[in-house]
C-alpha positions as CSV (number, residue, x, y, z in Angstrom):
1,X,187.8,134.8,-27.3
2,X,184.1,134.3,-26.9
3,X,182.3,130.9,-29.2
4,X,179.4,132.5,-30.1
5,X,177.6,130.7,-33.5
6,X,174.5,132.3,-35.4
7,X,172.3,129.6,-36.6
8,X,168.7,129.8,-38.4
9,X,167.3,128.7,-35.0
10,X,169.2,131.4,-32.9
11,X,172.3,131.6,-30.9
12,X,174.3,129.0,-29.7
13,X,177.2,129.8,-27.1
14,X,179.3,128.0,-24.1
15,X,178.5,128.4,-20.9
16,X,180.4,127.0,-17.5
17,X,178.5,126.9,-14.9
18,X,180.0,127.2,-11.5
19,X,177.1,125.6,-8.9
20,X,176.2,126.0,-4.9
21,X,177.2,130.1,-5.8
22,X,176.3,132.8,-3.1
23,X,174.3,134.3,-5.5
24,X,173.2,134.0,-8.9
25,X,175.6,136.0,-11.1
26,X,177.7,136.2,-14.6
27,X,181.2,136.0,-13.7
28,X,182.1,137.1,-17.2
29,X,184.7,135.1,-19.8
30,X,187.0,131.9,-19.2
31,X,188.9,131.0,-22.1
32,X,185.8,130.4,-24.6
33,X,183.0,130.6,-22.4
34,X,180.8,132.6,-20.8
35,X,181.4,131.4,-16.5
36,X,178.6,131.7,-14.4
37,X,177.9,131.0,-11.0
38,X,174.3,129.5,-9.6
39,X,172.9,129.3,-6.3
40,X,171.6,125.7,-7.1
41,X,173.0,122.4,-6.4
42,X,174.4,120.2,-9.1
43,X,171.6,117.6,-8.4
44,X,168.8,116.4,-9.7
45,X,169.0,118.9,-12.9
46,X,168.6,121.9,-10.4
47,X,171.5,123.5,-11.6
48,X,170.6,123.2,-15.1
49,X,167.0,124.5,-14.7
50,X,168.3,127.5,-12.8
51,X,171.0,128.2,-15.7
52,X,168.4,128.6,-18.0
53,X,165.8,130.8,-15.3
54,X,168.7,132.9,-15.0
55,X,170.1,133.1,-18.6
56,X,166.5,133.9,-19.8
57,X,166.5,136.4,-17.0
58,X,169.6,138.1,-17.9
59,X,168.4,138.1,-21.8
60,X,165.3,139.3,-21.0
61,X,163.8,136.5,-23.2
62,X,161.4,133.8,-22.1
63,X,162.5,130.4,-20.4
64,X,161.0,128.3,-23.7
65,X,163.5,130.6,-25.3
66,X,166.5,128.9,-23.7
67,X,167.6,125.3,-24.1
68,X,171.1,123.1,-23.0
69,X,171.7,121.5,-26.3
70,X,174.7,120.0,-24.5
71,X,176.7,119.3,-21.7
72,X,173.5,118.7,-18.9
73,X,175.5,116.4,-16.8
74,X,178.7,118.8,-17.2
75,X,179.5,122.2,-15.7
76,X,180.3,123.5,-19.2
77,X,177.3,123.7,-21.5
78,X,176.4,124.8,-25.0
79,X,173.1,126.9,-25.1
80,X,170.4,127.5,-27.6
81,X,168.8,131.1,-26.9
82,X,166.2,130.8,-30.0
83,X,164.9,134.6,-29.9
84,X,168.3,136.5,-29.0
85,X,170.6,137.9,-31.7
86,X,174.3,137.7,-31.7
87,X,174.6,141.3,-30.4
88,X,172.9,141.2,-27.9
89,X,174.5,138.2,-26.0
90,X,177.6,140.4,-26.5
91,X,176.2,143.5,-25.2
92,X,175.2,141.4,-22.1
93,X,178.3,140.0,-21.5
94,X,180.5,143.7,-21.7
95,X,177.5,144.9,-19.3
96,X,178.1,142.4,-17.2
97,X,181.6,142.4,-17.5
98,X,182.0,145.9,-16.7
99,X,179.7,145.0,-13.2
100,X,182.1,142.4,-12.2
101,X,185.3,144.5,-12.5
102,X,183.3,147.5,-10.5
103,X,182.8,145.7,-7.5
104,X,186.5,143.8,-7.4
């Protein structure tokens, strides 16, 4: 199941992070976390800064908006999205969910 924890400063969640990706795309769920996989390289924090472009992206919130509270030298990550409710980090993830199983 999906860690996903409310907080008075937003949402916090897990993320794994699966670098040097053909594209930049949400994978969908592995074991409590939300996979996805990055174009970037795991160097020099490029990974990380293209996790949050994307997540802000994908949230349609802004890049401030988005912060790796921990796990910035790891592949798995918790976020802080600070203007995104619980809801709607669900409703992403069964949209997106529902993309990856389309094109398989």
């Amino acid at each position: 199941m999906f860690w996903i924890q409310g907080t008075p400063d937003g949402v916090i969640f897990k993320v794994i992070v699966q670098p040097r990706g053909s594209k930049n795309q949400i994978i969908g769920l592995q074991g409590d976390a939300l996979k996805i996989r990055l174009t970037a390289p795991p160097v020099e924090g490029a990974a990380n800064k293209m996790c949050i472009e994307f997540l802000a992206k994908s949230l349609k919130v802004r890049k401030s908006d988005v912060e790796i509270i921990r796990g910035q030298g790891s592949r798995t990550k918790q976020v802080l999205v600070r203007s995104a409710s619980r809801k709607k980090i669900e409703s992403l993830l069964k949209a997106e969910s529902s993309k990856v199983k389309a094109q398989r």
